[in-house]
N, C-alpha and C positions, 0 to 999 in steps of 0.2 A: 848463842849470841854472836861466837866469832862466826859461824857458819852463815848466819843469816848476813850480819856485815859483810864477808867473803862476797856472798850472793848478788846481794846488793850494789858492790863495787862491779862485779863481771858481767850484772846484767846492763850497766851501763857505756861499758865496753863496747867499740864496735872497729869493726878491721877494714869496713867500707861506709861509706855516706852514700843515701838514696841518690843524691843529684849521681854520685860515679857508681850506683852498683848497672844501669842499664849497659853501660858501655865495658863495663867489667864482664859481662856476660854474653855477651856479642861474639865471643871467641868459643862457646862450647854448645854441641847439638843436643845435649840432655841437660834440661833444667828439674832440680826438686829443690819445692817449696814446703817448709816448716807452716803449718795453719794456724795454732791460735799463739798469737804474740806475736804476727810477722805477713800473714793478709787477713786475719781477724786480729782484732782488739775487743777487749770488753770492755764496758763500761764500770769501773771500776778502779779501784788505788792497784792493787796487784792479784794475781789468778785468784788466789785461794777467798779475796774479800767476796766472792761470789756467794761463798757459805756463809760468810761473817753477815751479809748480807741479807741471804734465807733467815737467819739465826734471829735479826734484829724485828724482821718484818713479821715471824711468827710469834715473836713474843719468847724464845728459848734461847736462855742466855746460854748454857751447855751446846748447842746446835754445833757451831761452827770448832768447839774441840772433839767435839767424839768426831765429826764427820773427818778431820784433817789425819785425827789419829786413826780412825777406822781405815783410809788412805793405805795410810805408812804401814801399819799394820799389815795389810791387804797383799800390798806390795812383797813386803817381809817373806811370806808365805808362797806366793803365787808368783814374783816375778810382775811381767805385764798382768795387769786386769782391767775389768769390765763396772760400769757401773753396777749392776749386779752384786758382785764379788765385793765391793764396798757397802752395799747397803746390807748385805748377809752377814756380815761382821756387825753389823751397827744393829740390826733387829731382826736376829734370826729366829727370834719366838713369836715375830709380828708381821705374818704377813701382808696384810691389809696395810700399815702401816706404812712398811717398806714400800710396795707401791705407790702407795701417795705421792710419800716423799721422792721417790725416786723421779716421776712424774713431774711433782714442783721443781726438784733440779735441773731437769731435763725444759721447762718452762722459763726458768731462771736463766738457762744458757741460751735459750732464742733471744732472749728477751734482751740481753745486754751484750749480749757480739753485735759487731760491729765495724763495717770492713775498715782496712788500714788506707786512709788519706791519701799515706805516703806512697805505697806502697802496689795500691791497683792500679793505677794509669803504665807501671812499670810490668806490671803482670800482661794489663792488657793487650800492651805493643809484644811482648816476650813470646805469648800465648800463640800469637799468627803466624810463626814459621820458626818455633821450636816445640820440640817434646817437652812437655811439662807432664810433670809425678808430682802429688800433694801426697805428704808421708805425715799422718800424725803418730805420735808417742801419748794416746789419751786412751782415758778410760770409758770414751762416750759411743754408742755406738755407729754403726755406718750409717746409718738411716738420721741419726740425728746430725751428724755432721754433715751430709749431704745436703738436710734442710736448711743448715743454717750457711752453707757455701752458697744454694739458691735463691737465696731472702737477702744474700750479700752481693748480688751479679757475678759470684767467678762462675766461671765455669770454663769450656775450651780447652780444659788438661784430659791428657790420656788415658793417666790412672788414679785413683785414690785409694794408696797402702795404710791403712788402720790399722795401727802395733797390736792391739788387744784382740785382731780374728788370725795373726797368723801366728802369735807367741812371740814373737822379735823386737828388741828395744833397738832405739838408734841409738842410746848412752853406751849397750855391749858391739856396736857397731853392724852389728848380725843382722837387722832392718835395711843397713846399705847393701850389705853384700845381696841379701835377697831381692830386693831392685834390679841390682846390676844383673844380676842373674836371669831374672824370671823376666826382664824386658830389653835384655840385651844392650846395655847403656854403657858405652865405649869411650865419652867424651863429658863427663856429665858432671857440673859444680848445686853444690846444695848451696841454699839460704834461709838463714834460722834466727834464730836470737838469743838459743842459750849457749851459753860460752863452748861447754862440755860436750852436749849431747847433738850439739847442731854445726859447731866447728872442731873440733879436737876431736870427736868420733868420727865423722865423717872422711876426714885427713888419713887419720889411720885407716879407713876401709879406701885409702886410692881414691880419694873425692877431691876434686876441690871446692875451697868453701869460705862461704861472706858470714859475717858476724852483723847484723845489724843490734840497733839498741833497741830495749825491750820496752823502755818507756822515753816517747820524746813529750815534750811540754810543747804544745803547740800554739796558746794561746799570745797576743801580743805583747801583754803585760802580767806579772807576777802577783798574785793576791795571796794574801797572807792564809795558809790552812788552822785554822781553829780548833776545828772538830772533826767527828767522822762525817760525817754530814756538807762538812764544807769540801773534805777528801774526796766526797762519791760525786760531788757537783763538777769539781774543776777536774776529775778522770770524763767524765761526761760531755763536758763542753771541749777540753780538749780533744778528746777521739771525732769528736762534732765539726771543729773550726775547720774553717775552708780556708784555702788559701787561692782559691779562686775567684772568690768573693769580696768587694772591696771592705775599709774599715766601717763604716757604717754600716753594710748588712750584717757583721759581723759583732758590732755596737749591740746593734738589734738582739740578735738571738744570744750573747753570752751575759747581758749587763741587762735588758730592759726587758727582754725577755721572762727570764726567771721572776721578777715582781710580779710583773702583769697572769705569769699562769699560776705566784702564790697568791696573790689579791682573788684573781676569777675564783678558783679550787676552794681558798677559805672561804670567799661569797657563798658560793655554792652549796656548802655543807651547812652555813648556817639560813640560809633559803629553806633549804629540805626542814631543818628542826624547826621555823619558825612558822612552816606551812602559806609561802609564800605561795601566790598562784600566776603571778607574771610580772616579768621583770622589766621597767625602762631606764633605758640609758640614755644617760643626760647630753643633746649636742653640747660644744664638740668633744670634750675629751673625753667622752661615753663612745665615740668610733671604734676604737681601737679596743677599748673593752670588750666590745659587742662583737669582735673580728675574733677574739680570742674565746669566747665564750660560747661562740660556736661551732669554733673548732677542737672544744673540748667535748663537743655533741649536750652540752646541758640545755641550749636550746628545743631539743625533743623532750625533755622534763620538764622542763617548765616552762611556758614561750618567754617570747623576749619581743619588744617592739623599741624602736629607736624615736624617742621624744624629740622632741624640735624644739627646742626653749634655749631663751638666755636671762641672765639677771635682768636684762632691757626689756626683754620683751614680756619679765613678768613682774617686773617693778613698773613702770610706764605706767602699766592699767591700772594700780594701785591709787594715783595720785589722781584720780576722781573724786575719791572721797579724803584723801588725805593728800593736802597739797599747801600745809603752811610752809612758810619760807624753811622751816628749823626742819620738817619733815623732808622736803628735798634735798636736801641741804645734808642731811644726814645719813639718806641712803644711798644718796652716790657712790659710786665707783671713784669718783675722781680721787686722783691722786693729789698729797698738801700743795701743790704747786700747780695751777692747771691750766686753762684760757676759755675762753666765751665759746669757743665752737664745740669743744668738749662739753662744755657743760651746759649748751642749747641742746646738743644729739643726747647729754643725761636726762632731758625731760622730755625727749621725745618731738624735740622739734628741730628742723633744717634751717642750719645757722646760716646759710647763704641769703634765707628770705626777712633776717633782721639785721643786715649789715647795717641799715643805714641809723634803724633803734639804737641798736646798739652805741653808737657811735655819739647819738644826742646825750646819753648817759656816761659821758667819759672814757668808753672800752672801745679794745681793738679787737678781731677775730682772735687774734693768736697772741698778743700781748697778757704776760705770764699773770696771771691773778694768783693770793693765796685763799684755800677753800676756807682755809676755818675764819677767815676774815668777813667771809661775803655777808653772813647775814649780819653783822654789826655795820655793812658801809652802806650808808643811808642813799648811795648813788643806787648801789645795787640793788635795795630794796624798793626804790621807784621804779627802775626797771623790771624788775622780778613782777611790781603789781600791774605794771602794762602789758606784761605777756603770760599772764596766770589764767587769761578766760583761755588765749589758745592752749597752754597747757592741758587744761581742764577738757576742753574740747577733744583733743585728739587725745586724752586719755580716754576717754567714753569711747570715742570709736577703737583703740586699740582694744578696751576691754569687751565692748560686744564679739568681734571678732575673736579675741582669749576664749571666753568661755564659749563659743562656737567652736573653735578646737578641742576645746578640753573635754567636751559633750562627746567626740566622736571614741573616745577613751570609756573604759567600764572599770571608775572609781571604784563599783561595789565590791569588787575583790579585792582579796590581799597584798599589793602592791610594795615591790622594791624600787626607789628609787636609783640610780646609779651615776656617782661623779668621780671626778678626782679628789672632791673634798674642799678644805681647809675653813672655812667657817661656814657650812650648811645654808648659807643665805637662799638660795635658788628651792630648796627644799620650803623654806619658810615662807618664804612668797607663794608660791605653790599653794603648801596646806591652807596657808590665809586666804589666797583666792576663793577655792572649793569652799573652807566654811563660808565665807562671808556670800556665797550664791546658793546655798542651801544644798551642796553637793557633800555627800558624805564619804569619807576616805579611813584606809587605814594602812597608812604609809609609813616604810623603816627606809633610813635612808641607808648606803650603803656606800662608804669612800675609802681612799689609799691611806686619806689620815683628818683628823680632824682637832683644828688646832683652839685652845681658848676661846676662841670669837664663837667657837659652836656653843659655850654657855647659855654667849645672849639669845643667839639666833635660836637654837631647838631647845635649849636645857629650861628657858624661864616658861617655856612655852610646853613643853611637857612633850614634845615631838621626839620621837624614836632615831636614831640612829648609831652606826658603830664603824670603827675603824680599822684599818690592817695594821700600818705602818704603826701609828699612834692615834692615841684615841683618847685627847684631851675630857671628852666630854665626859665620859663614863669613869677616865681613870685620872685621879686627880694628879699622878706622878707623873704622867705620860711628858713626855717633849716633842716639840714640834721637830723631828729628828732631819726633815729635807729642807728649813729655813735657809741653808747656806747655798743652798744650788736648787732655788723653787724654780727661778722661770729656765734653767738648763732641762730639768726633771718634765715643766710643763710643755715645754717646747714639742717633748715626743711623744704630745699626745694628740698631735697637730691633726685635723680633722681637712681634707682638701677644698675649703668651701669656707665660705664668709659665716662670722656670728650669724645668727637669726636676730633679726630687730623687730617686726611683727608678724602678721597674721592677714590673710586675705581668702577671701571666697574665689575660685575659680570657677569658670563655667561648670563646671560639670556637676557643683554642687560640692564640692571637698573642700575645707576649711586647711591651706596650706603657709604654711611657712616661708615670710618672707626673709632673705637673706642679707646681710652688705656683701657689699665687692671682697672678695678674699685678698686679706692685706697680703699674701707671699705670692700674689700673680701680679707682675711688671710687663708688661706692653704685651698681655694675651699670653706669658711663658709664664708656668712654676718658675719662682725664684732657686737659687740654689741650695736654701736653707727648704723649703719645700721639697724637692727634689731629694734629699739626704735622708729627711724624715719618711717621705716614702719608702726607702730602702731599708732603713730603722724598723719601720716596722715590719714589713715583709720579714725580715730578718727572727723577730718578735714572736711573729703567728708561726716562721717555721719552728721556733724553737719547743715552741704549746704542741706543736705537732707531734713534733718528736718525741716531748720528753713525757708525754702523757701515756705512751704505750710502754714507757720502761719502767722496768723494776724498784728504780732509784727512786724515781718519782711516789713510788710507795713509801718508801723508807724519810725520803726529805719533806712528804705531804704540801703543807703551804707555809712551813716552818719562816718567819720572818728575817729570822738574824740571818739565815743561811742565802736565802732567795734573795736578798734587796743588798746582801755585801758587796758586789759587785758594783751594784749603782751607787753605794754609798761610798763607798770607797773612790770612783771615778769623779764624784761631787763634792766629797773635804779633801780629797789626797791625789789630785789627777795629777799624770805625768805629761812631758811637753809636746807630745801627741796628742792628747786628750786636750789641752788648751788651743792650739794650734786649728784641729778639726774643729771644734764649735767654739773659739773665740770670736770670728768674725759670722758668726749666728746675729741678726738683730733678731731683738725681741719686743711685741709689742705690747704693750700696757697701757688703756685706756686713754688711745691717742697718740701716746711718746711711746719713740721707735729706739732703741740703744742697742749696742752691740753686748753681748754675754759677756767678753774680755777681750779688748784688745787696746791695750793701752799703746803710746809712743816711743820709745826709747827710752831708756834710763836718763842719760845728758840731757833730754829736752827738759826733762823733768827739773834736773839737778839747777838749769838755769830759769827752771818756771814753775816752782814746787803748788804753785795756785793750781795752775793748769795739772797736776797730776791729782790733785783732790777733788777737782771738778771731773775730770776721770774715769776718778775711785768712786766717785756717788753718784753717774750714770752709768757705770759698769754693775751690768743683772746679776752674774755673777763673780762675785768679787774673791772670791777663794781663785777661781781662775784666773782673774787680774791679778792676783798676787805673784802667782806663779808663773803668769808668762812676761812678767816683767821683768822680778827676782831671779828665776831658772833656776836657784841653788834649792835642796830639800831643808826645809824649814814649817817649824808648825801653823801653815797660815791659817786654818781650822779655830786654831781659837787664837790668833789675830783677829779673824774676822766677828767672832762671837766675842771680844771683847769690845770689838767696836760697835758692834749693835747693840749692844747690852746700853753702852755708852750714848748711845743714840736715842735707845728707849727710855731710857732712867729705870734700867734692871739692874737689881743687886747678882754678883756671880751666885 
């Protein structure tokens, strides 16, 4: 215990910082570089979790103590050794066995080295007009340390001295002296990272020598470790983080990343078991799904084609045959406070061409209406029967068109649908179309979470689906766990192109999808919140990239608590970076445009306390309001969840 504390404090020790080791080393003709902990890194909490690691992923809880004591052991006897020499201790009446495994460890070690951030750009200027020696003190062999320097870009050094082919440890200093020797090195500073064997041996063989740290924390902000699980994630994304990259590429791949490739990976395997035969993803927030899911290569198992639909453009057609006042009135989108243009473009018609209607019946285009009022105001209800044949009308053409797209689709097979979720509405319009045109399906849906409203919509209806995040429908404890930061969460799922609103025959005979103007393009430019979300997800798909060929990713599968802490934690507990970057985000919701957080001043507030609660109830995301108003650390998490509850008339 004092030893490993001991260790633990030295390896955090360092005698130089990267920014001063290049100019620290500008004075000597012979550089040697320490390799794994100082231009590799693993993926991993510290060296030896490599085993603990094998140990988890094989199902052998014993793995990771024999393998460390077979090590020591090994050591004991022999001095320097060879992987070999280790696994002959561990199974020397097995040999088939020992190969395997020796094999799997030597797979295990490509698999989660990983070059040092810090540390290559220093290499590479070093590399061009000095002598550089790579000196391991490992038990792996040449050939495998070679491959995994080439799969890392060093290269450009002179020699590479492996302790275990000539017998010589750098800890007995007899690995320096052999260097100096066998390559004539006259002027020559090591750099390592363990205290003993990489500075204080070195010293004593006439070296001079830099101490770097053996583990830097790289990432912006600090996330709480949990588990082991949560340890091999944030060793991963830290060896990961760029610093080249601004904060939102970087948003991308450490926070929004990891959901997006546990959401795809759990999809996936329940695909495979349910004998799916092709998956579509839902416009828009099915983009970025469909980006990740191909670069997880499941698109060669089972296709994937990208659906063109919105709740509009598959509600609209509906109100052909169902278009009482109380019916539309019910399926809207709109929000409790709305206005006439909104709620002409909810039934499918261009409110520019009833200005003057409108107007004989007491309304304005944009004068604030409430919804749950309309169908009791008998203004509105003369209104509504003056423009019900054109509703009626351009639902019939909406719907000829619908089901001329949905024909170019082959229902007959086993079909996933794909969204973000939250109440399955778009799913239920769907199935209901197909039945009601004598189209047969057999359709699961597939989303991040699926809140209560999935009852009515799939559950009364006996429709299929399941959830990542939460999954109201199936499990009656679940919670709606992303409520406090939905439209921050939905914001990066942002699709670069307008809703779909309907459906058109183009010449050539292809039944296509018509779009609106994309609300985040301003005079022909992405807006800046478009622009951000681009890099968000770039950031996302590198991260699917990466993390799908390493080891960890075995070990953490699609695990939710593990994947989605990061965003969860950014969305109840952001710091004032996190409010800062997407508090001046607008976000848009069926018509109304507000910003995610960015309230006024404290003192404006103190003299206009109305004006800070008009605010708070157009601010998206109000856990962000809190905190970039406040700044101080305080639980606004369940501030906010107290005032919704309060809002809803939910008991705690």
């Amino acid at each position: 215990m004092i030893k490993s504390t001991i260790r633990k404090i030295m390896d955090d020790v360092q005698t130089i910082s990267y920014t001063q080791l290049e100019n620290r080393l500008e004075k000597y003709s012979e550089i040697s570089f320490d390799i794994f902990d100082t231009l590799i890194k693993r993926d991993v909490p510290k060296p030896t979790d490599v085993f603990r690691l094998m140990g988890k992923c094989m199902r052998d809880d014993s793995f990771y103590e024999n393998r460390v004591g077979a090590e020591r052991i090994a050591r004991q006897a022999l001095g320097e050794v060879s992987l070999e020499d280790i696994y002959n201790i561990m199974y020397s009446n097995h040999e088939d066995k020992k190969q395997k495994l020796m094999s799997n460890e030597i797979e295990y070690e490509n698999s989660l080295c990983t070059v040092n951030k810090d540390m290559i750009d220093i290499y590479n200027r070093i590399v061009k007009d000095k002598r550089v020696f790579l000196i391991s003190d490992m038990y792996l062999s040449r050939e495998v340390i070679q491959s995994i320097l080439d799969n890392n870009g060093i290269n450009g050094y002179e020699a590479l001295i492996v302790s275990n082919e000539i017998g010589k440890t750098k800890s007995s200093g007899e690995l320096y002296e052999y260097v100096k020797s066998e390559y004539g090195c006259k002027n020559m500073c090591h750099v390592g990272n363990n205290f003993m064997s990489d500075y204080v041996a070195a010293k004593k063989s006439g070296l001079s020598s830099c101490k770097i740290k053996t583990n830097t924390y790289r990432l912006e902000r600090k996330f709480d470790i949990e588990s082991d699980k949560d340890a091999y994630l944030s060793a991963f994304l830290s060896n990961h983080h760029s610093y080249d990259e601004n904060y939102f590429y970087n948003f991308g791949y450490e926070r929004f990343g990891p959901v997006l490739y546990g959401f795809i990976k759990w999809m996936y395997e329940d695909l495979v078991k349910e004998g799916i035969q092709e998956v579509y993803f839902m416009a828009r927030d099915g983009f970025i799904m469909r980006k990740v899911y191909r670069e997880l290569g499941y698109d060669k198992k089972i296709p994937d084609r990208y659906f063109e639909a919105s709740r509009r453009s598959l509600r609209v057609p509906s109100y052909r045959n169902n278009n009482s006042i109380e019916y539309v009135i019910n399926e809207s989108p709109l929000l409790s406070t709305t206005n006439m243009e909104q709620l002409l473009d909810s039934l499918g018609l261009e409110a520019s061409d009833y200005e003057n209607v409108i107007k004989e019946y007491g309304f304005t285009l944009r004068g604030h209406i409430r919804r749950d009022e309309l169908k009791d105001n008998p203004d509105f209800v003369k209104l509504y029967q003056r423009i019900k044949s054109d509703v009626i009308n351009n639902s019939s053409k909406e719907f000829e068109n619908l089901i001329n797209y949905l024909k170019q689709c082959d229902f007959s097979k086993k079909i996933a649908v794909v969204d973000i979720g939250w109440g399955g509405s778009m799913q239920k319009n769907l199935i209901q179309t197909l039945n009601n045109n004598g189209i047969s399906s057999d359709i699961t849906g597939y989303y991040l979470g699926l809140s209560k409203k999935s009852r009515e919509n799939l559950g009364k209806n006996g429709y299929k689906a399941k959830g990542y995040l939460f999954d109201c429908l199936n499990n009656s404890n679940d919670k709606d766990i992303e409520i406090a930061f939905r439209p921050l969460f939905e914001t990066l799922f942002l699709e670069q192109s307008g809703s779909v609103k309907c459906y058109e025959t183009r010449e050539d005979g292809v039944v296509a999808a018509v779009r609106y103007e994309y609300e985040y393009l301003k005079d022909g430019e992405l807006s800046h919140e478009a622009q951000k979300v681009i890099n968000i997800q770039k950031g996302a798909v590198n991260f699917a990239k990466d993390f799908k060929d390493s080891k960890v990713s075995d070990y953490i599968n699609s695990d939710v608590k593990t994947l989605f802490k990061y965003m969860y934690t950014t969305g109840t507990n952001p710091n004032m970076q996190d409010v800062k970057m997407f508090g001046d985000f607008i976000f848009f919701n069926n018509g109304s445009e507000n910003y995610l957080a960015r309230p006024k001043k404290v003192l404006s507030y103190v003299l206009n306390p109305k004006k800070c609660l008009r605010d708070l109830s157009e601010a998206q995301w109000k856990v962000g309001f809190f905190k970039r108003l406040m700044k101080i650390p305080f639980p606004y998490l369940r501030l906010y969840m107290k005032l919704h509850r309060m809002n809803n008339n939910e008991e705690d």
